[in-house]
C-alpha positions as CSV (number, residue, x, y, z in Angstrom):
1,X,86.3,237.5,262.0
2,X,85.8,239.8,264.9
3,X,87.5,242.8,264.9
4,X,89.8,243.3,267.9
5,X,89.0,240.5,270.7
6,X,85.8,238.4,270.6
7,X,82.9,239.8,272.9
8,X,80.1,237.7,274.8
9,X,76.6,239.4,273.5
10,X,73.6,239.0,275.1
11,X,70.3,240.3,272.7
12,X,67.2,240.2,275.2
13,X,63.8,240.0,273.5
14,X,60.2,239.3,274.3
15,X,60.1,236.2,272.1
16,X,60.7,235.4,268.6
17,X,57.4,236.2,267.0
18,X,57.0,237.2,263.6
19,X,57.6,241.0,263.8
20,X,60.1,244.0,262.5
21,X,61.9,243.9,265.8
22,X,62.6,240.2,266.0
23,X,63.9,240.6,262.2
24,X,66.2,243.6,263.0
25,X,67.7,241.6,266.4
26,X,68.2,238.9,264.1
27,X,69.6,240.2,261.7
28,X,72.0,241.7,264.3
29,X,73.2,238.7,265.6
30,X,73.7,237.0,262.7
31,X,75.9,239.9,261.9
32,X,78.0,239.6,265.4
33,X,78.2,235.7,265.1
34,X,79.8,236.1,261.3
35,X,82.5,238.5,262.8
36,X,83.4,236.1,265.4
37,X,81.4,237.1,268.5
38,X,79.7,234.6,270.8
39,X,75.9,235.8,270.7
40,X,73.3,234.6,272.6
41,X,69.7,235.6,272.0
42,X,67.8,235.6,275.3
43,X,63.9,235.4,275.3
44,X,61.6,236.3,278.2
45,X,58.7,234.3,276.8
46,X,58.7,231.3,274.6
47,X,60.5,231.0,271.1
48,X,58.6,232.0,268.6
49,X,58.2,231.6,264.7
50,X,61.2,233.0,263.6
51,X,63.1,230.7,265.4
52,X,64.1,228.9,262.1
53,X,66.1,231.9,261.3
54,X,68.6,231.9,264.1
55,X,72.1,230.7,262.9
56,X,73.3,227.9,264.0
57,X,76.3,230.2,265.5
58,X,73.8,231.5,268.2
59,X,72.7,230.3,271.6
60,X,68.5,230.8,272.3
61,X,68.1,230.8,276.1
62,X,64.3,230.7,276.8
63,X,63.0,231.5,280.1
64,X,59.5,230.8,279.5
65,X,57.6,233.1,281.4
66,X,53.9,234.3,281.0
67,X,54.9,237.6,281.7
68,X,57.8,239.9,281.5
69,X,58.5,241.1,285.1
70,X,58.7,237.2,286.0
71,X,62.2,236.7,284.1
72,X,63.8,239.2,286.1
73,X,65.4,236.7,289.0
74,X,66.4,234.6,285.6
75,X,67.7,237.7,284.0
76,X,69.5,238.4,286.9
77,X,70.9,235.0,287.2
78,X,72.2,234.8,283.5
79,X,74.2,237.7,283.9
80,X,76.0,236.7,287.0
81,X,76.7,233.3,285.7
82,X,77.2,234.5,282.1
83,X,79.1,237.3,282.3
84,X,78.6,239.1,278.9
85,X,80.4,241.8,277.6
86,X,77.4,243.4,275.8
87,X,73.8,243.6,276.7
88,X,71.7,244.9,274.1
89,X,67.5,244.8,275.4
90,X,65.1,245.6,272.6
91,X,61.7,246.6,273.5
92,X,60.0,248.3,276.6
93,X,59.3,247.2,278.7
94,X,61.8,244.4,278.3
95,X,64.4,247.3,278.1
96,X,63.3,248.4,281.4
97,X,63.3,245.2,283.0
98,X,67.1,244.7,281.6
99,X,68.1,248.0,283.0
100,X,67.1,246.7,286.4
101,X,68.4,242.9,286.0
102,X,72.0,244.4,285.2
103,X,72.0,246.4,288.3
104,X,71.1,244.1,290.1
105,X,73.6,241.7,288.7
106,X,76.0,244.4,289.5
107,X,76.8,243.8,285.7
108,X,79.8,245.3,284.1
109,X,78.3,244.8,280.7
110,X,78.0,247.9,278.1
111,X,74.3,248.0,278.6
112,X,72.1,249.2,275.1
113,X,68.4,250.1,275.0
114,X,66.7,250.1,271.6
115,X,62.8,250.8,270.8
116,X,61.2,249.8,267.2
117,X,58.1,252.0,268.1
118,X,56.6,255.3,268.5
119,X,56.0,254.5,272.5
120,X,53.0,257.6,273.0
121,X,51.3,256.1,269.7
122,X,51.5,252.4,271.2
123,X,50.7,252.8,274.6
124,X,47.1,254.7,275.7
125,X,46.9,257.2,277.9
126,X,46.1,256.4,281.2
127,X,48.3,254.5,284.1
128,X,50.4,252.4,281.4
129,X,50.9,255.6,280.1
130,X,52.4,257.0,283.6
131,X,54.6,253.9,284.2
132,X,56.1,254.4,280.1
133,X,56.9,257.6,281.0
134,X,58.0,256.8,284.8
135,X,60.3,253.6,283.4
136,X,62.2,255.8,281.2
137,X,62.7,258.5,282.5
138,X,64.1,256.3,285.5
139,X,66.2,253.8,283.4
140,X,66.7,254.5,279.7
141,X,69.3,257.1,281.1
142,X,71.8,254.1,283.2
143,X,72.5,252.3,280.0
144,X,74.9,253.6,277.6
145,X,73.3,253.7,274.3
146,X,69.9,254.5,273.6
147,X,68.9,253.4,270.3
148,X,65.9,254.5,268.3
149,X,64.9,253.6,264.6
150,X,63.4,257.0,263.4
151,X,64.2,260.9,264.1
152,X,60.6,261.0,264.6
153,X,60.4,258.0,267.1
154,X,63.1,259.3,269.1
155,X,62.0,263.0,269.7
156,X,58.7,261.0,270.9
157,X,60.6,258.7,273.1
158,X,62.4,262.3,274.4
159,X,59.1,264.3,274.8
160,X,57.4,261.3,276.5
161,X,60.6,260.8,278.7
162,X,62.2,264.2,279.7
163,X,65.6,262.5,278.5
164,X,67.6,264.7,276.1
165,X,67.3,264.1,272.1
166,X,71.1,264.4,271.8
167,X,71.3,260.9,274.3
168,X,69.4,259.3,271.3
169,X,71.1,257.5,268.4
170,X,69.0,256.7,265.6
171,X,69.8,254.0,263.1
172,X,67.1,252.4,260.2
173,X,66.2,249.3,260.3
174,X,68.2,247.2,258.7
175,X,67.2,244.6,256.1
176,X,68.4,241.3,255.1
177,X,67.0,240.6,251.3
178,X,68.0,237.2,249.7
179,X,70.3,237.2,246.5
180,X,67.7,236.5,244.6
181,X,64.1,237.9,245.1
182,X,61.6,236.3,242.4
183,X,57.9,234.9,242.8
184,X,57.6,231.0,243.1
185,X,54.9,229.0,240.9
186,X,52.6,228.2,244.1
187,X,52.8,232.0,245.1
188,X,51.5,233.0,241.3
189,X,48.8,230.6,241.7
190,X,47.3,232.2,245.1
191,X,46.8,235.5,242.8
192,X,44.3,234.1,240.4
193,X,45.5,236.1,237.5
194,X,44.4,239.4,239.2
195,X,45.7,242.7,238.2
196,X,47.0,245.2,239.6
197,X,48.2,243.1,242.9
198,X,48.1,245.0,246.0
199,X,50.0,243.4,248.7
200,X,50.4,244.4,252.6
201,X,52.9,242.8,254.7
202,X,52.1,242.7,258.7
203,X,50.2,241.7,261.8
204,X,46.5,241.7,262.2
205,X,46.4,243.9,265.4
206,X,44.5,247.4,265.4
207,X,48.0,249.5,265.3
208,X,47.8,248.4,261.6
209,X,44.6,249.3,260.7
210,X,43.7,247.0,257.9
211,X,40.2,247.5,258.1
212,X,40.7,251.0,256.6
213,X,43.1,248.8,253.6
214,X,39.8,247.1,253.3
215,X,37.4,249.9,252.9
216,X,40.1,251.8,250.8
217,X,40.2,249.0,248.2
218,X,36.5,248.8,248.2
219,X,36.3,251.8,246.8
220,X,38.4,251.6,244.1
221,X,37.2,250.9,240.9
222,X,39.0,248.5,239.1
223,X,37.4,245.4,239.4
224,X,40.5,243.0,238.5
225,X,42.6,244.4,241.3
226,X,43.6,241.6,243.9
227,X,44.9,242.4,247.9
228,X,46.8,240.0,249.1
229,X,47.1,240.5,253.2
230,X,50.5,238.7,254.1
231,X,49.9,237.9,258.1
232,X,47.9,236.3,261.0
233,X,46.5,237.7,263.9
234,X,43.4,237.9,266.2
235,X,41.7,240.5,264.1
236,X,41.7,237.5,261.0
237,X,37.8,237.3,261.4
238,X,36.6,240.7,261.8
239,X,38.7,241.4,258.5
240,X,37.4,238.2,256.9
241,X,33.9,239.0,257.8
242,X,34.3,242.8,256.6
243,X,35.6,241.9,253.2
244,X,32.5,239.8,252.9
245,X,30.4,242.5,254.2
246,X,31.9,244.8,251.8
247,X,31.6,242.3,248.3
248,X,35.3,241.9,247.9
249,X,35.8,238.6,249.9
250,X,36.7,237.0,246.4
251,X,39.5,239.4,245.6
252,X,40.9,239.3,248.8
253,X,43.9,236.9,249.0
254,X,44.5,236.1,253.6
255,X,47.1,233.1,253.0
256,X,48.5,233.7,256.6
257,X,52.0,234.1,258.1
258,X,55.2,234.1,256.3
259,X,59.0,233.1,257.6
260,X,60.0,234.4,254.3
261,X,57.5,237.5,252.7
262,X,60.1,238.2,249.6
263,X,58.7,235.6,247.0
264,X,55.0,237.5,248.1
265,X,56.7,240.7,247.4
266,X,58.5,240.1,243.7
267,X,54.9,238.9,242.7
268,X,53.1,241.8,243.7
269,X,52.9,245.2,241.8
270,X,52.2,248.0,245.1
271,X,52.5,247.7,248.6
272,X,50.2,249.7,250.2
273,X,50.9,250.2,254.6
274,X,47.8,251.2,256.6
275,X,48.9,251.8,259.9
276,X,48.4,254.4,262.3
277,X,51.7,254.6,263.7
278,X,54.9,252.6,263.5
279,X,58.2,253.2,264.5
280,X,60.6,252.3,261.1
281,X,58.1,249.4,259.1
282,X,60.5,246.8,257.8
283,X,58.3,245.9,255.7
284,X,58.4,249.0,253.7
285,X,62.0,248.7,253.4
286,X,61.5,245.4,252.3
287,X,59.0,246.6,249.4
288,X,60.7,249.4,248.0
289,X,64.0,246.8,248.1
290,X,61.6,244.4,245.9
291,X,60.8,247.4,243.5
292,X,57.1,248.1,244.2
293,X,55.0,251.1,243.6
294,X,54.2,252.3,247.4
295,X,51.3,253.8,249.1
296,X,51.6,254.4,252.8
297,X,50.2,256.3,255.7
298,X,51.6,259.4,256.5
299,X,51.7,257.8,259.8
300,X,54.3,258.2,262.7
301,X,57.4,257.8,262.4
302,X,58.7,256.0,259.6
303,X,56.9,256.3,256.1
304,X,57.1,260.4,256.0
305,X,61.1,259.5,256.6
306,X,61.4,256.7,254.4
307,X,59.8,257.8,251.8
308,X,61.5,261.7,252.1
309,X,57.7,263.2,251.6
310,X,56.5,261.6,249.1
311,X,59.4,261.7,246.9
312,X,59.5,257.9,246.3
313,X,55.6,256.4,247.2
314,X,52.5,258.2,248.0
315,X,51.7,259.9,251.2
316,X,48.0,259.8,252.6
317,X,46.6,260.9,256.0
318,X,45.7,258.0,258.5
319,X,42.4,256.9,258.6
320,X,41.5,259.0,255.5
321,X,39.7,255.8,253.1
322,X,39.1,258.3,250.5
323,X,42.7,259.6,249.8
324,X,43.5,256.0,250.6
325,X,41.7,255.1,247.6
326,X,42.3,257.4,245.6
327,X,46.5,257.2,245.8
328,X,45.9,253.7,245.1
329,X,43.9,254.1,241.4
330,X,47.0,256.7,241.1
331,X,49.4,254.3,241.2
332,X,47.9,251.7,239.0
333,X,48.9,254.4,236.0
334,X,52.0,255.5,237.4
335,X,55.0,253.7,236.0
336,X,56.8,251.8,238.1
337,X,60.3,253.1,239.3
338,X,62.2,249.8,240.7
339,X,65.8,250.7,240.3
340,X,65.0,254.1,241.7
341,X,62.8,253.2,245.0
342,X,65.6,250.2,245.6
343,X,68.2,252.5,245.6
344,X,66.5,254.6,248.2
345,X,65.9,251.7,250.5
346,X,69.3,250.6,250.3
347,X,70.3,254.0,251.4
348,X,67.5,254.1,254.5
349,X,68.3,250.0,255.2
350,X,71.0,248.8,253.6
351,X,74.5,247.2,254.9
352,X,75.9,250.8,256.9
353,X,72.4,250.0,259.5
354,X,74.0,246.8,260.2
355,X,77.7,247.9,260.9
356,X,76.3,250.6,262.1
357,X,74.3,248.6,265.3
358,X,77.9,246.2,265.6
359,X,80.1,250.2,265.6
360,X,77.7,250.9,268.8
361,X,77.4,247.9,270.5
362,X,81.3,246.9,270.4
363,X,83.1,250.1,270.5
């Protein structure tokens, strides 16, 4: 039950996509509904495939629109008519365009911003650039909380911004593993017998980089190893056609997108993350909560955080397809540490990011 009286929560998103974000807003809601709260998600854009995830406890208001700045009169128009307590916008620019609706609106609703990026790594330079760094600085300061998901993400968000550090609160993405995480029969069967089993968990989109996974695992020399790339995307057939280009096209596993990635997980032995930036990778969490031997990109922001230097996975320069490589053939040997690297995510993304999201957007 809710503690104190129950509050009307508005979560604004871009869509319901597969996607760290999503998860995290999810995963918040699901927490305000179970305490009592009325919670309505509200997309911009059109549902999404995570929409099979929304409790049956929470309202999905879709608006439909092709693009962002085109919700804005129905934006405005929910929270007249709607009156929610709380307003909690996740993303830019959705964030921006929620800082403007609720004025507008002439809202009286605790406003919260939160990002799940590093913004200067995910938007060029150039005039989108400008208007990231104009938006901010022009709205982020109205709303009341400013949420980031890494120390690292946030003193980006603040250099990019001009808007003080200490304005920032970071909390971890939170994660929401099943009771039980184990393989399933079908699963076992997509790995061929292959060992080791590599596994990555994410988008195909350039920010990821998973043509440098490719040319990494090309390089290493164990001929039994098997990469299993958990995601869909456009990029599917340039990485299809450089894993053929490269002779490993046979022990390269692309069975698409997954609702549910934890069965994928329990059957694989190393995650391995690519990218070139991120803001805090779920999916990481998610791995080192399932046990695995990680190897990661010392990428900005969340690996070098998550992973306290290199203390619980292995750390490698971006874009580097040689130390790639090689911290992969290292981890083969290394005994695995599952108790260990769990307990660290539990500590990074366990229950307290939760409560700690409900502590900022109710009191």
């Amino acid at each position: 039950m809710a503690d104190g009286p129950s509050r009307k929560i508005a979560i604004i998103l871009p869509n319901l996509r597969g996607g760290g974000a999503e998860r995290v807003a999810l995963a918040s809601a699901t927490d305000l509904a179970d305490k009592g709260h009325a919670v309505d998600i509200v997309l911009l854009q059109e549902g999404g495939e995570l929409l099979e995830l929304v409790p049956a406890a929470v309202r999905v208001i879709s608006f439909r629109k092709h693009r962002f700045r085109h919700a804005l009169p129905n934006l405005v128009k929910y929270l007249r008519t709607e009156k929610p307590d709380v307003v909690h916008a996740v993303m830019w620019p959705v964030t921006v365009i929620a800082v403007i609706a609720h004025r507008v609106a002439r809202s009286r609703a605790k406003l919260v911003v939160s990002d799940q990026n590093a913004l200067s790594q995910q938007i060029p330079e150039g005039s989108q650039r400008r208007l990231l760094r104009w938006t901010a600085r022009m709205t982020y300061p109205r709303a009341d909380v400013r949420i980031q998901c890494s120390k690292l993400a946030a003193e980006d968000l603040a250099d990019l911004s001009g808007i003080p550090l200490d304005t920032f609160d970071v909390i971890y993405n939170p994660i929401s593993p099943p009771d039980d995480v184990s393989g399933t029969p079908a699963i076992e069967r997509l790995w061929k017998g292959g060992h080791p089993r590599l596994i990555t968990v994410g988008s195909f989109k350039a920010q990821k980089n998973h043509a440098l996974l490719l040319r990494a695992f090309a390089r290493v020399g164990d001929s039994k190893a098997t990469l299993l790339m958990l995601g869909e995307g456009e990029l599917r057939g340039p990485l299809e056609a450089l894993a053929a280009e490269l002779g490993i096209a046979d022990r390269v596993i692309m069975p698409g997108f997954a609702v549910d990635p934890w069965p994928y997980l329990a059957s694989a032995d190393i995650f391995v993350l690519s990218s070139d930036y991120e803001g805090f990778p779920l999916v990481l969490a998610e791995a080192m909560h399932a046990g695995l031997k990680i190897v990661s990109t010392d990428c900005i922001s969340g690996p070098g955080e998550m992973l306290d230097g290199g203390r619980y996975g292995r750390l490698v320069p971006c874009g580097d397809e040689d130390a790639l490589a090689r911290a992969i053939e290292a981890a083969f040997d290394e005994p695995p540490q599952p108790d260990r690297v769990r307990a660290r995510a539990a500590e990074m993304a366990g229950p307290a990011m939760i409560e700690r999201y409900s502590e900022l957007l109710l009191n």
